[in-house]
C-alpha positions as CSV (number, residue, x, y, z in Angstrom):
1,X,-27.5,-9.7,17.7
2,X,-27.5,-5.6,18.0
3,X,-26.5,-5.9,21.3
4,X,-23.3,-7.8,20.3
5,X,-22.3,-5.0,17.6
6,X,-23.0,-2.6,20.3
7,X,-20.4,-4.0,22.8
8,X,-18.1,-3.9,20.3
9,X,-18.6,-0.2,19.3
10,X,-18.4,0.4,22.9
11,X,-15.1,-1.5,23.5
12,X,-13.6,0.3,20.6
13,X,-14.7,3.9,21.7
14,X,-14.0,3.3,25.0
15,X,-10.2,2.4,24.3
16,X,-10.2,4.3,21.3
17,X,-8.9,1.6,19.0
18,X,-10.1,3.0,15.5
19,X,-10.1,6.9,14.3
20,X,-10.8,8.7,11.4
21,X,-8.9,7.8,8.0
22,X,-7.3,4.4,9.5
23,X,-6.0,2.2,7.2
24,X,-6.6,-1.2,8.8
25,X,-5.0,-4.7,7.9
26,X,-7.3,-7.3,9.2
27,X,-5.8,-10.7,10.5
28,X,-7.6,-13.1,8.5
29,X,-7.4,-16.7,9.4
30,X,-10.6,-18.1,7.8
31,X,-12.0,-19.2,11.3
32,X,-14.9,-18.0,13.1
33,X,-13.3,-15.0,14.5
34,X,-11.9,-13.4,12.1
35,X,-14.4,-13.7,9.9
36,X,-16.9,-11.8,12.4
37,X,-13.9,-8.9,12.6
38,X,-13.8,-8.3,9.1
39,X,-17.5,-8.7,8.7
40,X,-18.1,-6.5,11.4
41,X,-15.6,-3.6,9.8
42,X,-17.1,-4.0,6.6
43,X,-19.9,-3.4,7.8
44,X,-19.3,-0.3,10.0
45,X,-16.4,0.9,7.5
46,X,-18.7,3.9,6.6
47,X,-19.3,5.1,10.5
48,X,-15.3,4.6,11.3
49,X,-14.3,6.3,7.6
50,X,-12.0,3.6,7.5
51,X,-9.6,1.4,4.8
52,X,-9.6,-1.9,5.0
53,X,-7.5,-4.7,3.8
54,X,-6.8,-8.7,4.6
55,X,-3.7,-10.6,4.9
56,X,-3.6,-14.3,5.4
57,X,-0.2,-16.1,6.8
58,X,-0.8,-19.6,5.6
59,X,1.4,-21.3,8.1
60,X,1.8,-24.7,5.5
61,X,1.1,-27.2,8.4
62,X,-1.9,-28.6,7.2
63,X,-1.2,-29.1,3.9
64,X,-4.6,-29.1,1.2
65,X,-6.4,-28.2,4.4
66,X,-3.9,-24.9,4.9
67,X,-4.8,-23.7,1.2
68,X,-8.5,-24.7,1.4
69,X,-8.4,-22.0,4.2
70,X,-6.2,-19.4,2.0
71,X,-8.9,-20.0,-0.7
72,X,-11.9,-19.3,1.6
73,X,-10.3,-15.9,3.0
74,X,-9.5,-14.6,-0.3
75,X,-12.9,-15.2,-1.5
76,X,-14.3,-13.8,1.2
77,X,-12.6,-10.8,0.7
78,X,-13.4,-10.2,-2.7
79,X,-16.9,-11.0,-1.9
80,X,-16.5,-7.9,0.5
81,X,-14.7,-5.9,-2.0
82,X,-11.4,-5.9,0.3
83,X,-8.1,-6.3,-1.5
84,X,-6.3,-9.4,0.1
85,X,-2.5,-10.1,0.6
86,X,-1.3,-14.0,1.1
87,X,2.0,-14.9,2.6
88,X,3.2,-18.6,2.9
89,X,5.8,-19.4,5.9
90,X,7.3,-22.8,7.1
91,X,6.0,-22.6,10.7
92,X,7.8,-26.5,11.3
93,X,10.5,-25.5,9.7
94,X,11.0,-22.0,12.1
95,X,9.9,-23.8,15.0
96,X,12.9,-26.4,14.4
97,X,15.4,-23.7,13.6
98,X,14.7,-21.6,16.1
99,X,13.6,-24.7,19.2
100,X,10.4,-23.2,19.3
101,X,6.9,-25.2,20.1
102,X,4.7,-24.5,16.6
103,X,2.2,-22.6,18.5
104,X,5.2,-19.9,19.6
105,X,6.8,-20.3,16.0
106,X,3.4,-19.6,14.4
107,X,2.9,-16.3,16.4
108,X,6.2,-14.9,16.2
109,X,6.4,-15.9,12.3
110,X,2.7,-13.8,12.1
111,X,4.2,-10.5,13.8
112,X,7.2,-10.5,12.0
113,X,5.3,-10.8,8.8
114,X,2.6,-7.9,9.9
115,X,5.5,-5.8,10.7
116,X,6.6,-5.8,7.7
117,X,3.4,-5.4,5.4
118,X,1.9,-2.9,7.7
119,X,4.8,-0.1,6.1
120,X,5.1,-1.9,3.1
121,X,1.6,-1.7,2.1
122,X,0.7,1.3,3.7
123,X,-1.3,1.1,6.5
124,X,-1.2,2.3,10.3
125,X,-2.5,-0.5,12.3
126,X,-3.3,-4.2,12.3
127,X,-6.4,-5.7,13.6
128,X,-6.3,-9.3,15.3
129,X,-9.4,-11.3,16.1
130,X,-8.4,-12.6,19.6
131,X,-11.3,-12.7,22.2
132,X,-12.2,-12.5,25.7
133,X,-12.2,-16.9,25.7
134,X,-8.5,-16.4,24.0
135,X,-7.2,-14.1,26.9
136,X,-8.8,-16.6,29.2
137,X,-6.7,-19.3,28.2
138,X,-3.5,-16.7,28.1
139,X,-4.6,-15.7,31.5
140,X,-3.9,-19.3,33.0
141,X,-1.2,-20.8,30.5
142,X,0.7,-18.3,31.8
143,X,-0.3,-18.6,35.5
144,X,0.8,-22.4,35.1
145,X,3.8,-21.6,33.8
146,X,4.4,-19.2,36.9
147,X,4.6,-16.2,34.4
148,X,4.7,-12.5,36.4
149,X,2.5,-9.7,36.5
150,X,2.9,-9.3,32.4
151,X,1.5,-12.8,31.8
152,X,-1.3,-12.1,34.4
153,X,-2.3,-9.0,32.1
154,X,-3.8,-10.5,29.3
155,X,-3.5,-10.0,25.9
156,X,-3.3,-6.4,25.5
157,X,-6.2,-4.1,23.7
158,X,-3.6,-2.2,21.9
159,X,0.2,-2.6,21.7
160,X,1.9,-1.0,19.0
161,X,-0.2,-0.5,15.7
162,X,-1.8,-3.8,16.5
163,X,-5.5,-3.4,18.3
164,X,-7.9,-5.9,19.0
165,X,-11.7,-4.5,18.7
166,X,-13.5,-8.3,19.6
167,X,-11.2,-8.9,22.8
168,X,-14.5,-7.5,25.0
169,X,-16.9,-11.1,23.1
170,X,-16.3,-14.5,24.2
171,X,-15.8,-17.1,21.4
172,X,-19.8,-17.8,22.3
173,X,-21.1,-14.6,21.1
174,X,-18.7,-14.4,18.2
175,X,-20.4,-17.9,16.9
176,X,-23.8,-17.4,18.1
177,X,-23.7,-14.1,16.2
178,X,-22.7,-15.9,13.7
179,X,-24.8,-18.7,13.4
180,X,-27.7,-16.4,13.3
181,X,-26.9,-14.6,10.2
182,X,-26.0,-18.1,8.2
183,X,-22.0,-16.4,8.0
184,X,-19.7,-19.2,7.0
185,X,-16.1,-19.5,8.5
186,X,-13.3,-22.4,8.6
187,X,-12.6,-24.7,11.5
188,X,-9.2,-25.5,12.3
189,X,-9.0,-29.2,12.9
190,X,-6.0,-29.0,15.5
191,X,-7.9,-26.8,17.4
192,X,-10.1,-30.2,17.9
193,X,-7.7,-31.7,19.7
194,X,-5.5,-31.6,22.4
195,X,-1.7,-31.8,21.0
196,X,-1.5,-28.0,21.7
197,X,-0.9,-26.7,25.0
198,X,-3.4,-24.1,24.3
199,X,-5.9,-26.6,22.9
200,X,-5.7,-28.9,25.7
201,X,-6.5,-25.5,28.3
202,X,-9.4,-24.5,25.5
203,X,-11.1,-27.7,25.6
204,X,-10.1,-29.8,28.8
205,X,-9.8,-27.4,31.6
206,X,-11.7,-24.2,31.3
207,X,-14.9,-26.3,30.2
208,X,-14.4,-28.0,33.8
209,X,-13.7,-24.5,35.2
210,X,-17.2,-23.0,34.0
211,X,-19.1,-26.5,34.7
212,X,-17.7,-26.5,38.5
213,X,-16.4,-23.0,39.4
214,X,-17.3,-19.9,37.4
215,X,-19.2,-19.9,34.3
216,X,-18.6,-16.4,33.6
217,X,-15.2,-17.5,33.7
218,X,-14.1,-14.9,30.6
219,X,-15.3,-12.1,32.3
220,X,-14.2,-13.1,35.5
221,X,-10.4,-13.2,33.9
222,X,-10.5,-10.2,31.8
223,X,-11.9,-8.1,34.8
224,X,-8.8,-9.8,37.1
225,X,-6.5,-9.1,34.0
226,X,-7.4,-5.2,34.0
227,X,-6.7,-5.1,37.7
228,X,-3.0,-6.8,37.1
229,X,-2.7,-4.3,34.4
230,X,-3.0,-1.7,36.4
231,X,-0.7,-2.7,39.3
232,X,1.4,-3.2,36.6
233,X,1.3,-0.2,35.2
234,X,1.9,1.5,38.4
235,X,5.5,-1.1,39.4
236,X,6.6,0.0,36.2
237,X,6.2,3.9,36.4
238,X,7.6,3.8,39.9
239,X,10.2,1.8,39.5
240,X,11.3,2.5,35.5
241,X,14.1,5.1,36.5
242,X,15.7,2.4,38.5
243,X,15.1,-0.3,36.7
244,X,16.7,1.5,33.2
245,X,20.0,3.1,35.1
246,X,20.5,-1.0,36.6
247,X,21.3,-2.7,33.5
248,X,22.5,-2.4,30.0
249,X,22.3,-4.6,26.7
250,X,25.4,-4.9,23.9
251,X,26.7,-7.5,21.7
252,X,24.5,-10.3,23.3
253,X,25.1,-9.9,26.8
254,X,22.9,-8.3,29.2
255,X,24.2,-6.1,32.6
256,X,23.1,-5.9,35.7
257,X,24.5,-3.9,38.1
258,X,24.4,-5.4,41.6
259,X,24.6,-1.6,42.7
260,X,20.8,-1.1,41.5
261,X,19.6,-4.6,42.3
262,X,20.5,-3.4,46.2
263,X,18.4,-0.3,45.8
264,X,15.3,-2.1,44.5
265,X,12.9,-3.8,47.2
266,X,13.4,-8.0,47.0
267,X,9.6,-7.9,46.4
268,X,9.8,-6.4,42.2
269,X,13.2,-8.1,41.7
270,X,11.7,-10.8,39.8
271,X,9.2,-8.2,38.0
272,X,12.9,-6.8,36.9
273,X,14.6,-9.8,36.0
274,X,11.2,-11.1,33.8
275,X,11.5,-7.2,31.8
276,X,14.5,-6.9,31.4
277,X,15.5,-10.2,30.2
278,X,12.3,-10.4,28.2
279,X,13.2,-7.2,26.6
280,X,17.1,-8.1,26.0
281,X,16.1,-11.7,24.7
282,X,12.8,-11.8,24.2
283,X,12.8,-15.2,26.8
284,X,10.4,-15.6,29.4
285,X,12.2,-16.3,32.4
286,X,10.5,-19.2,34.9
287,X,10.2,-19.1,38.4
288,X,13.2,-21.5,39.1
289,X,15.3,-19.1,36.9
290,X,14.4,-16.3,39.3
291,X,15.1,-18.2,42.3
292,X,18.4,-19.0,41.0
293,X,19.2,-15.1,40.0
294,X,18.3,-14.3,43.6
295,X,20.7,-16.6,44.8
296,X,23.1,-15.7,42.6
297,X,22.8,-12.3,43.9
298,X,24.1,-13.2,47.5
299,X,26.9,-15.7,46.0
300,X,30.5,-14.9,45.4
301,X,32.1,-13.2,42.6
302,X,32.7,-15.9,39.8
303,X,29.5,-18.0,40.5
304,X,27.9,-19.2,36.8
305,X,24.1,-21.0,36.8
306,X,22.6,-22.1,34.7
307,X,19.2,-20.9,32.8
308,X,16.1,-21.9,30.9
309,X,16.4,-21.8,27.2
310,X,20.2,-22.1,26.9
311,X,21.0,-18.8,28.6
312,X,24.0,-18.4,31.6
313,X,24.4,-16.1,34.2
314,X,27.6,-15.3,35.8
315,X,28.3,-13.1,39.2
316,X,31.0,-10.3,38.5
317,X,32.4,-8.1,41.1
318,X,29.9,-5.5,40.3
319,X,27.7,-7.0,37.7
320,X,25.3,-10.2,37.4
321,X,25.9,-11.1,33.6
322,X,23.6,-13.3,31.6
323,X,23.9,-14.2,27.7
324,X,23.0,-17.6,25.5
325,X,25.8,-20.2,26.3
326,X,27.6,-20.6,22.9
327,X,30.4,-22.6,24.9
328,X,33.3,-22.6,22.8
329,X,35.0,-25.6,24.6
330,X,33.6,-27.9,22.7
331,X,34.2,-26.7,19.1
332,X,36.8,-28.7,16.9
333,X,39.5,-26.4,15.5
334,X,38.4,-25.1,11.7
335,X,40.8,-25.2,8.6
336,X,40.7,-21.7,7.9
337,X,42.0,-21.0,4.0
338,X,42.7,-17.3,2.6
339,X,39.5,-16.0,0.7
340,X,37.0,-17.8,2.2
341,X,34.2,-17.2,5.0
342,X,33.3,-19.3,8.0
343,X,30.6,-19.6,9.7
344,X,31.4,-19.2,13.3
345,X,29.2,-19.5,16.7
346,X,26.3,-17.3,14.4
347,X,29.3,-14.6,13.1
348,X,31.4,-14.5,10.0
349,X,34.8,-14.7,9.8
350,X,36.2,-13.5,6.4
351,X,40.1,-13.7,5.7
352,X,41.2,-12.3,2.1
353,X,44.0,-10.6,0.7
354,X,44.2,-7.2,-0.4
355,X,46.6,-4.9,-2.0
356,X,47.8,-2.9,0.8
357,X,46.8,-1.8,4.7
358,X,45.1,1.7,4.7
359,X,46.8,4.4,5.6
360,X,44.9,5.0,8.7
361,X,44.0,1.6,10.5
362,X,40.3,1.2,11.4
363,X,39.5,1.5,15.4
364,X,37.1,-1.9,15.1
365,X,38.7,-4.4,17.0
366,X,36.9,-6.9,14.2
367,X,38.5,-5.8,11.2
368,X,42.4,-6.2,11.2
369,X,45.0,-6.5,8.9
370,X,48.1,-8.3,9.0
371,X,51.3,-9.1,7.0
372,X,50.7,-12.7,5.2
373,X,54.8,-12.8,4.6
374,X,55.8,-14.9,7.4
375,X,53.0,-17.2,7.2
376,X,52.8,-21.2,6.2
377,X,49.9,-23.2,5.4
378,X,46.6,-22.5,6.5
379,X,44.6,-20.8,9.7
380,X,43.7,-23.0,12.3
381,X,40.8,-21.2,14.4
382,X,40.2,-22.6,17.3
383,X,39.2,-22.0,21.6
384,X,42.1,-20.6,23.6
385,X,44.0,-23.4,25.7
386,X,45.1,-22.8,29.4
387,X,48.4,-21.8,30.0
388,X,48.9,-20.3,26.2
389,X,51.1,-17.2,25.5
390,X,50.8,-14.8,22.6
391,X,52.9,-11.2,21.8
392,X,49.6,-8.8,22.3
393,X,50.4,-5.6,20.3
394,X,50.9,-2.6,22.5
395,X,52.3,-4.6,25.3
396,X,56.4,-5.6,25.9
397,X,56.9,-9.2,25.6
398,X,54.4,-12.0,26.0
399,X,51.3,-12.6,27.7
400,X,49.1,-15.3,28.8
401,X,45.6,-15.0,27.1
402,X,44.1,-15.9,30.1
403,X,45.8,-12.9,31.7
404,X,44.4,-10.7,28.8
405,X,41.2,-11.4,28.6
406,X,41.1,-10.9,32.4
407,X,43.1,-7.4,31.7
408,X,40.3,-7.0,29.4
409,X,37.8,-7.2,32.2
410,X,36.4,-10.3,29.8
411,X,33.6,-12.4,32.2
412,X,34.2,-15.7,32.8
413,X,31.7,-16.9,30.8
414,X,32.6,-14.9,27.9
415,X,36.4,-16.2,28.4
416,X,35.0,-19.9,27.6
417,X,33.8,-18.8,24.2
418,X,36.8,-17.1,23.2
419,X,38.7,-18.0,20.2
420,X,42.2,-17.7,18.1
421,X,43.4,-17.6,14.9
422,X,46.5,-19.5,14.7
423,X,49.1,-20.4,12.0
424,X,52.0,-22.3,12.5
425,X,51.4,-23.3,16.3
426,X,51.3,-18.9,16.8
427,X,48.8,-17.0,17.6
428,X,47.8,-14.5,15.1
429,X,44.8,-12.6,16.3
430,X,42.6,-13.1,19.2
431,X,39.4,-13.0,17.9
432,X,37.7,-9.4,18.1
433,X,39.9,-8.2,20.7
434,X,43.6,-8.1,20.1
435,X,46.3,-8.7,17.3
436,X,49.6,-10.5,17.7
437,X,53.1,-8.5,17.3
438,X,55.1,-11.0,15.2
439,X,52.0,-10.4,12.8
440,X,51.6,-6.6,12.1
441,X,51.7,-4.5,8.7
442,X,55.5,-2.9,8.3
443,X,56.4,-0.6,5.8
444,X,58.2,-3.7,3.6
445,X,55.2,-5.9,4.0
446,X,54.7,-7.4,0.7
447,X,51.3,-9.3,1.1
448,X,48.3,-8.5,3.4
449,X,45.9,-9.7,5.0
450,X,42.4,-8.9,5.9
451,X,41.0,-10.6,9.0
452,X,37.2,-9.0,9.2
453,X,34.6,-10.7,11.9
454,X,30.9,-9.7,11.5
C-alpha cells in the first residue's frame, strides 16, 4: 500500500500540484475517492505544510440517502480534525431550469459553488478526487459524442486553482488501498445503475473493453490523453493569434469574421469553432454543427442554420454570426403600465415617471426618456411588423424599421427578435436602439418618462 502513496507523491511533484503554505479545500463527497484524498492529505499534511479543509455540495437528489452522506463527511472530518463547510443545491431543479441532464447540472452547480467558497473562505486551490478510471470514461463519452481534441484530453491535472493529486490511481487501487486499512466510505446507489450516461460507460462498456481488448485500459487512455494534450497545446499556440483577431463576443452574440476563417487551414476550423463557441457559450458544439458551419461558410450572405442547444448562425457579408435563438416572432404583445417592470426575452424593461429629463441625456441607447404628455392608455410592447413606419430621431421624416435596423447593420437574425414599445397604434421607442420624434423631451414637457432596459 506504500507503493500507492508513493505514486501519488510522485504525481503531485511531478506536476507540481501542492506547495508550501497551500490552503487546500478538499472535494468531499463521502465515496470511496474522496475519502482516500482527504485521508491521504491528512496524512501527509505535515510533509506538504499544508491547510486543509472539506466542503460537501449535497446535491438533494437522494433525499435521507443525500444527508446520510452529508452526515458521514462531516464526521469524518472532525474525526480528522478538518473544519467542514456544507452547501445544499437543487441539482433537479437547475438541471430543469437550465435543460441540463443532472449529471451536467450537478458539475456545473459544484464549480460554481467552489468558486465561490474558495475566496470566501480563504483558500488558494481546490482538490477533486477524480481518477485515472473517471478520465477513462471522459476519454470515450466524449469520443462518442464526437467531441474535439479538448474532449480527447482528459480531465485536466490542474486548471485554475482546482488540482487533482489521485487522477495518476485507477478506482482499483483507490479501494484496494482502502479495503486494506478497514477505511469506511459511502456508495452512491445511482452509480449502481445505468440511468446515467456515465454510469452506463462505467459499468457496461469499459468492463467489456478490459475483458476483450485492453485491461490496462486506464493507463492506456491517460497515456493517449497526454499525447492529445500535447497536440493540443501546440494547435493552440500556433494558431491563438489567429484564432483571437477572427472573432469577437458582446451582448450575446458571437463574431466571426469570414476574413480569418480564409486564413486558417480547413483542417483546425472545427478545433476553432469548438473554442471559441465553447468559450463564448460555454456549449459543446457536435460534429453535425460543424459540418453545418462549414457549409455555412461557402453559402450566400443571409443563409441562417440551425444549431444544437437552441443556438443560430447566420452568414453576413463579412461575418458568420451565431447567438441563442430567442425568436421574437412568436411573442404575444405585453400590457405595458407606467411603474412597473417586465420581464422580457431574460432583460428588464422598467417604464416610470420622473420629475424631469437630465440636463445632459445619457449616451445608452437602453435608457431613454420621453414626454408622457401626448400619450393614452397603456404601452403595448410587442415584435416589429413588416412594412411598419416610425419617425426615428435624427432622421427627416419616416422610416421603415425594417430599413433601420438594416441602416443599423442589425443581422437578420437579430432583426427577428426585435421589439417596440408602442402607444396608441405609434411607435415610441425601438427597443435599445432608437427613439421616436413625436415622443421626445421639449422644454414645455410637463411629464416624463423613463424607459430603462437592463
Amino acid at each position: 500500500m506504500k507503493r500507492i502513496e508513493q505514486k501519488v507523491i510522485s504525481f503531485i511533484k511531478d506536476n507540481s500540484l501542492i506547495n508550501k503554505n497551500d490552503k487546500i479545500l478538499v472535494a468531499l463527497s463521502g465515496g470511496p475517492d474522496s475519502v482516500f484524498l482527504l485521508k491521504f492529505l491528512v496524512k501527509f499534511k505535515q510533509k506538504y505544510q499544508i491547510e486543509l479543509s472539506a466542503i460537501h455540495i449535497n446535491h438533494m437528489i437522494r433525499g435521507k440517502d443525500a444527508l446520510a452522506d452529508q452526515e458521514f463527511c462531516r464526521n469524518l472530518s472532525l474525526s480528522l480534525g478538518i473544519k467542514f463547510y456544507a452547501v445544499k443545491k437543487n441539482v433537479r431543479s437547475f438541471a430543469k431550469k437550465n435543460k441540463l441532464s443532472i449529471e451536467e447540472a450537478g458539475r456545473n452547480l459544484r464549480y460554481k459553488e467552489f468558486g465561490k467558497l474558495i475566496g470566501k473562505l480563504g483558500y488558494n486551490k481546490i482538490a477533486t478526487a477524480h481518477n485515472s478510471s473517471d478520465n477513462a470514461e471522459t476519454v470515450l463519452l466524449n469520443l462518442i459524442k464526437g467531441a474535439g481534441l479538448k474532449g480527447l484530453s482528459g480531465i485536466p491535472v490542474k486548471r485554475g486553482e482546482i488540482i487533482r493529486p489521485v487522477l495518476c490511481l485507477t478506482k482499483e487501487e483507490i479501494l484496494g488501498y482502502l479495503n486494506y486499512y478497514k477505511i469506511d466510505f459511502m456508495i452512491d446507489k445511482t452509480n449502481l445503475g445505468n440511468d446515467y450516461e456515465r454510469s452506463f460507460i462505467r459499468n457496461s462498456i469499459i468492463p467489456l473493453i478490459k475483458q476483450r481488448l485492453n485491461p490496462d485500459l486506464e493507463n492506456a487512455v491517460f497515456h493517449s490523453a497526454e499525447i492529445f494534450k500535447d497536440i493540443l497545446s501546440y494547435v493552440d499556440g500556433q494558431a491563438r493569434g489567429l484564432f483571437n483577431s477572427s472573432y469577437s463576443f458582446s451582448s450575446g452574440e458571437l463574431k466571426i469574421a469570414l476574413a480569418g476563417l480564409n486564413q486558417m487551414a480547413p483542417e483546425i476550423r472545427g478545433h476553432f469553432f469548438k473554442t471559441v463557441i465553447s468559450k463564448s457559450f460555454g456549449m459543446q458544439t457536435t460534429f453535425s454543427d460543424f459540418r453545418s458551419l462549414k457549409a455555412l461558410i461557402e453559402s450566400e450572405a443571409g443563409k441562417e442554420i440551425d444549431l444544437s442547444g437552441g443556438f443560430k448562425a447566420f452568414r453576413d457579408r463579412e461575418f458568420i454570426i451565431i447567438l441563442r435563438s430567442k425568436i421574437a416572432e412568436g411573442l404575444e404583445p405585453v400590457n405595458i403600465r407606467i411603474g412597473k417592470s417586465y420581464k422580457i426575452n431574460g432583460r428588464v424593461l422598467l417604464v416610470e415617471t420622473v420629475d424631469k429629463a437630465p440636463g445632459k441625456f445619457p449616451g445608452n441607447k437602453l435608457i431613454e426618456y420621453i414626454s408622457g404628455d401626448g400619450l393614452y392608455g397603456d404601452f403595448i410592447l410587442r415584435p416589429w411588423n413588416k412594412g411598419e413606419r416610425f419617425f426615428p430621431i435624427g432622421f427627416n421624416g419616416s422610416q421603415k424599421v425594417s430599413d433601420f435596423l438594416n441602416g443599423q447593420k442589425i443581422s437578420s437574425l437579430k432583426k427577428k427578435e426585435q421589439l417596440v414599445l408602442i402607444n396608441n397604434g405609434r411607435i415610441v421607442w425601438v427597443l435599445g436602439l432608437r427613439l421616436d420624434d413625436r415622443f421626445k423631451v421639449l422644454k414645455n414637457t410637463e411629464k416624463v418618462i423613463k424607459l430603462c432596459l437592463k
